[in-house]
N, C-alpha and C positions, 0 to 999 in steps of 0.2 A: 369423558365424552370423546368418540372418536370425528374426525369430521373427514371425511374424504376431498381431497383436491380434485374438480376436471377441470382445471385448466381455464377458466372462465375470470378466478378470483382478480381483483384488483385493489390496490394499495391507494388510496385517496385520502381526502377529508372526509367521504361517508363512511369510511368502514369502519370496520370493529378491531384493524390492527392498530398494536400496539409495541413499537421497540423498545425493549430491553435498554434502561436506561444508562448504561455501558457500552454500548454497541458501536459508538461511535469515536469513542477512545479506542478501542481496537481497530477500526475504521481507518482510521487517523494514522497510526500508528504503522500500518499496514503501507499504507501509500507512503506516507515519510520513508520507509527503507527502501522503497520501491522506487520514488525520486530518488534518494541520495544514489543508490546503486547507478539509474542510470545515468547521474550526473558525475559518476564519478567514473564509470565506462567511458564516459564520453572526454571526460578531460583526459583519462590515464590510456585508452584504450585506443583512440579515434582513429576510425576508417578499420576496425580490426575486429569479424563478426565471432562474437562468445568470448569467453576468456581468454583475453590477454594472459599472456607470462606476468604482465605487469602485477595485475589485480591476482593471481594465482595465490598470493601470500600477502592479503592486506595487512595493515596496522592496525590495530582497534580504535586508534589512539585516528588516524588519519579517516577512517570510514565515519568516525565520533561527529568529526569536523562536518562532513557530508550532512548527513543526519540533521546537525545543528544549522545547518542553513537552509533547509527546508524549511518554507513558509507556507500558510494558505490563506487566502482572502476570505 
């Protein structure tokens, strides 16, 4: 069944969607790098807009760290 979007639709408790119960591990996971990245610009990089030299050639092993202190409430 095709169903055409105009722009009207909304995501509630009445509707009829339904997320893909995966979608929030990817979600998750997504931000987590997305935090540690910019906490790790911030501590290696600061005052210094895009790539530092510093972060040019991360550790895996030191990014890992980042990553691993991401939290979420």
């Amino acid at each position: 069944m095709d169903l055409m979007c105009i722009a009207l639709e909304k995501v509630g408790r009445d509707s009829s969607y339904e997320q893909e119960g995966k979608v929030q591990f990817v979600m998750d996971a997504v931000y987590a790098m997305a935090h540690a990245l910019h906490r790790m610009h911030r501590d290696l990089c600061y005052g210094y807009p895009g790539l530092c030299p510093r972060m040019a050639s991360i550790d895996g092993k030191e990014l890992l760290g980042y990553i691993r202190a991401v939290n979420f409430n």
